[in-house]
N, C-alpha and C positions, 0 to 999 in steps of 0.2 A: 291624490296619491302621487308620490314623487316616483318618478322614471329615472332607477339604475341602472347604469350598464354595466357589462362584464369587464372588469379590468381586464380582461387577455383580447377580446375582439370588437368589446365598444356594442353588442348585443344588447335589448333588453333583458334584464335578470327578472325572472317571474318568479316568487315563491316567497320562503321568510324572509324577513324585513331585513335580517344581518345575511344573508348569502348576497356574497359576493363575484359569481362567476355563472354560467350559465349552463356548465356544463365540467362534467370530472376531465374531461380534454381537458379544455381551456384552463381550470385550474392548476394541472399538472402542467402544461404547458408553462406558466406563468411565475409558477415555482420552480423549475429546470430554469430558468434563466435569469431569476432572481439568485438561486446559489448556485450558479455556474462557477465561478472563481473559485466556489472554495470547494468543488466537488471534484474539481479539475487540478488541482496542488495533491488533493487524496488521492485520484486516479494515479498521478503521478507520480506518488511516494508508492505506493501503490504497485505499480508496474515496476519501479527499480529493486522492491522487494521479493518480486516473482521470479527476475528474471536472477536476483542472486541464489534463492534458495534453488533456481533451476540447474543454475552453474555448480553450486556445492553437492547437489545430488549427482549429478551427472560426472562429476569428479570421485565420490563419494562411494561406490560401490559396495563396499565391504563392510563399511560401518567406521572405519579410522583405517587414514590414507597420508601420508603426507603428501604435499604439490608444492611448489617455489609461486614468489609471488607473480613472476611473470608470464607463468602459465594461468595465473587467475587472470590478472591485467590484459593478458591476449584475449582470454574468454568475453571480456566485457565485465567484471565484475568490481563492483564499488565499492568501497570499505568503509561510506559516509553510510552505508544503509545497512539496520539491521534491528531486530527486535527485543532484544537483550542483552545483558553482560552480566556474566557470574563469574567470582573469584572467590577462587576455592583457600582453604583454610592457610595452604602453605604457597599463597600468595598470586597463584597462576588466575590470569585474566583470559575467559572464554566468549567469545562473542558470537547470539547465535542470531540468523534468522529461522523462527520457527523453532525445528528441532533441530535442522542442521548447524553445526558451529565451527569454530575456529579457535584456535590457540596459537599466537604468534611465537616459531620458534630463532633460534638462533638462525643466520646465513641467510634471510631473506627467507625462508620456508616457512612454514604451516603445517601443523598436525589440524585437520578435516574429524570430524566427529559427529556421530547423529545421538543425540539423546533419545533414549526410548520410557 
């Protein structure tokens, strides 16, 4: 009988012939850093999405607010991140993350909006 080891610590693997690991650790272990790269690109689209819907809400109180972009840009917020765009029939372009949104006005402003 052939002696496998655990691809995460080099253990012997006791049990059916196709397990590959010695233990749900080591497994999980094994897999965390096999898709690291790409769990970590997620995290981080990820966190630039939280922290915009955080700035819109916190800007946002009332439900529809206007704010200048430089008061976004001061908060820290990105204008590459977001999780949709709707454009309504008479043309206007709305970008939201979430439910929070934006509609780019004249002079550098924004009308702020929460969809319910």
């Amino acid at each position: 009988m052939e002696n496998r080891k655990c691809l995460e610590c080099n253990e012997i693997v006791k049990g059916r012939i196709d397990k590959k690991f010695c233990s749900d650790y080591c497994r999980n272990a094994y897999n965390n850093k096999v898709n690291k790269d790409s769990k970590n690109l997620i995290r981080n689209i990820n966190n630039r999405l939280r922290k915009n819907y955080k700035i819109l809400s916190e800007l946002n109180t009332s439900g529809k607010t206007k704010v200048s972009r430089t008061k976004l840009y001061d908060k820290g917020f990105d204008f590459n991140f977001l999780t949709s765009i709707y454009t309504t029939k008479t043309g206007n372009t709305y970008f939201y993350i979430y439910d929070q949104g934006y509609l780019p006005l004249e002079n550098e402003t924004f009308l702020l909006i929460r969809r319910d």
